[in-house]
C-alpha positions as CSV (number, residue, x, y, z in Angstrom):
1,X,137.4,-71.9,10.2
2,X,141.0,-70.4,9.4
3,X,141.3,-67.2,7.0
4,X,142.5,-68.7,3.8
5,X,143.7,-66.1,1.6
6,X,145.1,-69.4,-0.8
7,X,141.6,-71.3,-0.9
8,X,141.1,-73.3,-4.0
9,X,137.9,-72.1,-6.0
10,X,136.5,-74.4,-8.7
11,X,134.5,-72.8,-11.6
12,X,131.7,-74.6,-13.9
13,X,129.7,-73.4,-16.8
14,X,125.9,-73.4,-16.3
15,X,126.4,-77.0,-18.5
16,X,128.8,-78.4,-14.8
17,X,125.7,-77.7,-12.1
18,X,125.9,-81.0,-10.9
19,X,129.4,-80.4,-9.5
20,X,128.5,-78.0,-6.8
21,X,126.4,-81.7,-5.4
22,X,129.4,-83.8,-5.5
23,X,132.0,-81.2,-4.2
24,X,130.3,-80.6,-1.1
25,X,131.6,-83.0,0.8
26,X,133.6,-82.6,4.6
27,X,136.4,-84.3,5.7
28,X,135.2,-87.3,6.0
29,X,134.0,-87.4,2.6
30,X,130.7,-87.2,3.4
31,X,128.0,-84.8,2.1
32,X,127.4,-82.5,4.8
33,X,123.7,-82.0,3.3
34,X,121.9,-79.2,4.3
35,X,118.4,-77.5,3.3
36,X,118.6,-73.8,3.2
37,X,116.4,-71.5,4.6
38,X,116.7,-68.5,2.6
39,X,119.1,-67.7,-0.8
40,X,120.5,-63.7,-0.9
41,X,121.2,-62.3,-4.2
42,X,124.0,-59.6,-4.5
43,X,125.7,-58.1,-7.2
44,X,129.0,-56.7,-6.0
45,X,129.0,-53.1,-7.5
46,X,132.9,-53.2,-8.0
47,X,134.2,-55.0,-10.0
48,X,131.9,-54.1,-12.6
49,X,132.5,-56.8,-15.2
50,X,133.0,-54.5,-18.0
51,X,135.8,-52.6,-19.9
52,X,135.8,-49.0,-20.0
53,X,134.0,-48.9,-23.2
54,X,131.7,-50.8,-21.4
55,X,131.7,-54.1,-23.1
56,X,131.5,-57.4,-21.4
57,X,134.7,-58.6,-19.9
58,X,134.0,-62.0,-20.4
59,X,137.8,-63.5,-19.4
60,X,138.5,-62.6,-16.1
61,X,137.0,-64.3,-13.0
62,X,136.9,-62.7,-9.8
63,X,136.4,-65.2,-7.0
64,X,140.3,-65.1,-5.4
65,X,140.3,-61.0,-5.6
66,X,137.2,-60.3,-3.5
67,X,138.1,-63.2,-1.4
68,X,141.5,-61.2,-0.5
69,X,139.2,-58.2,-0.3
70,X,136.5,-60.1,2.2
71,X,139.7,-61.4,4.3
72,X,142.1,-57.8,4.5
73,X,139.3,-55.4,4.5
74,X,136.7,-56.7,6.1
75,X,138.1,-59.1,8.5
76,X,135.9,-62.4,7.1
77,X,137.6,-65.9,7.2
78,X,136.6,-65.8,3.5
79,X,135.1,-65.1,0.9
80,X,131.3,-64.2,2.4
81,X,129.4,-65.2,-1.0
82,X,128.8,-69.3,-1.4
83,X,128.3,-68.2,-5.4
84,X,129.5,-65.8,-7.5
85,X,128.5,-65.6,-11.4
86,X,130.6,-64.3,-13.8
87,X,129.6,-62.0,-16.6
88,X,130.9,-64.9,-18.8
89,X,128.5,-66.9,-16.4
90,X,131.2,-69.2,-15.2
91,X,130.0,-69.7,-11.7
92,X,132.7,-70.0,-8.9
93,X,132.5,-71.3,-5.4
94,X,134.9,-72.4,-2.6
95,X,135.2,-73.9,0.6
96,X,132.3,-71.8,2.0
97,X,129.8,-74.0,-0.3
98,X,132.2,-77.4,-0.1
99,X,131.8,-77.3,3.7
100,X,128.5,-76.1,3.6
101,X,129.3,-73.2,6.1
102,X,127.1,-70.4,7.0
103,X,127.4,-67.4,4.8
104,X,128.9,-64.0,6.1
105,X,127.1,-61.6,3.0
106,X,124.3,-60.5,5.4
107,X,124.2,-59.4,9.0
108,X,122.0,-61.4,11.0
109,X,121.2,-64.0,8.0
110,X,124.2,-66.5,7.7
111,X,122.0,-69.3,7.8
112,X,121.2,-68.3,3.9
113,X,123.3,-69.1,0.7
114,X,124.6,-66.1,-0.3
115,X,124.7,-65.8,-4.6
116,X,126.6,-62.5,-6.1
117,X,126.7,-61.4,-9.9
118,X,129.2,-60.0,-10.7
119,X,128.4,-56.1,-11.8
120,X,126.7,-52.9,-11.0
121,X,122.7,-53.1,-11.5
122,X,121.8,-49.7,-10.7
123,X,123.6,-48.8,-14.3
124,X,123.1,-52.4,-16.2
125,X,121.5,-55.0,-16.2
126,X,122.7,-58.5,-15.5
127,X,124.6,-60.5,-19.1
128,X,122.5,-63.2,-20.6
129,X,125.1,-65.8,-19.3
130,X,124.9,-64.7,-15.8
131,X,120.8,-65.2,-16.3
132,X,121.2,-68.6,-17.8
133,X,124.1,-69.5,-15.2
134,X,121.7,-68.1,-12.3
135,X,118.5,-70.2,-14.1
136,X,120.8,-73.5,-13.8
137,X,122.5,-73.1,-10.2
138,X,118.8,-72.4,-8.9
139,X,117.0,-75.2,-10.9
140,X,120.1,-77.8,-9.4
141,X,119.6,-76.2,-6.2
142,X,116.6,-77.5,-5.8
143,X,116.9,-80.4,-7.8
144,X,119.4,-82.1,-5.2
145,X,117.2,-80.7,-2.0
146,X,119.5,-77.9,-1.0
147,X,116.5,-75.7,-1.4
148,X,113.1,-76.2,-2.1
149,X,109.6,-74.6,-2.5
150,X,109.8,-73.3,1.2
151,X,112.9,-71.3,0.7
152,X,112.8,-67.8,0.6
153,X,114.7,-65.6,-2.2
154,X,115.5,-62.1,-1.0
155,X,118.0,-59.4,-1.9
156,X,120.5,-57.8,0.2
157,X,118.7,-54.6,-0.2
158,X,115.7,-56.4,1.6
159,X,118.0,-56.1,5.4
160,X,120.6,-53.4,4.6
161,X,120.4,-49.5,3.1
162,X,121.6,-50.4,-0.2
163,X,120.1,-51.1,-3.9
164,X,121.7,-54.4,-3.9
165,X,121.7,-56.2,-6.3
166,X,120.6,-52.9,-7.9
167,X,118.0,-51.1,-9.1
168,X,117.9,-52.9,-12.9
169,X,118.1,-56.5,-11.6
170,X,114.6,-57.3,-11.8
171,X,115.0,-57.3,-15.3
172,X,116.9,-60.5,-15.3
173,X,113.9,-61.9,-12.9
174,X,111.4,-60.5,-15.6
175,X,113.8,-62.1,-18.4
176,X,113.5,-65.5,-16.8
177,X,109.7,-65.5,-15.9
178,X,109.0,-64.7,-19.5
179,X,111.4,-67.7,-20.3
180,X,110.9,-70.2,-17.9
């Protein structure tokens, strides 16, 4: 896989989940179906998502900047994350989920998809959209066989010393048991 600092990321609403099926396809146009072992949630700690008076930015989408950052500074082909939910809770994904390539979000766990939120949960908590976007991606997820029952869900925090995805983020988890 070449770096590809101009890779084309597609974004859906939680409404578009079945997208991320038919976009996955390789070359041939086939769907390079694979059941994953293990899903990683992130969030990404910068950006934050918010404005300095700390309301929602719910406009700006962040897929193509920490794709440059993945590339420059840490020397990835692209961007690491399969997934990454907007506070808005647009969800965007490139080539990484399209090809159905390995992730590079966790050392020694590539063969896991890797979803980030975009924000900082050791100060707040997750948006409403980004729980609802998360709810849907998971539910299609399994839906179409990518993962099922025997998958594990972990967080970053569960293989590295960090918080990720931050201290407050099982209150989204607690938010969807409640709702589910």
């Amino acid at each position: 896989m070449d770096k590809n600092l101009n890779v084309e990321f597609t974004q859906i609403s939680k409404y578009e989940m079945d997208i991320i099926t038919q976009l996955a396809k390789n070359s041939d146009g086939l769907m390079p179906k694979k059941w994953w072992p293990e899903v990683v949630i992130h969030h990404t700690w910068k950006p934050v998502g918010r404005h300095v008076d700390g309301s929602l930015d719910m406009k700006t989408l962040y897929a193509e900047r920490i794709n440059r950052v993945h590339i420059k500074v840490r020397g990835f082909q692209e961007l690491g994350y399969h997934f990454l939910i907007n506070v808005n809770g647009i969800v965007e994904f490139g080539d990484r989920w399209r090809m159905q390539y390995d992730g590079a979000h966790v050392k020694y766990h590539n063969n896991s998809i890797g979803i980030a939120f975009i924000g900082n949960f050791d100060v707040s908590v997750p948006s409403l959209y980004q729980a609802e976007s998360f709810f849907e991606l998971i539910r299609t997820l399994h839906h179409y066989d990518f993962i099922d029952d025997r998958t594990k869900v972990s967080y970053h925090r569960d293989y590295a010393h960090k918080t990720c995805p931050g201290a407050r983020f099982n209150e989204l988890i607690k938010y969807i048991l409640r709702n589910v």
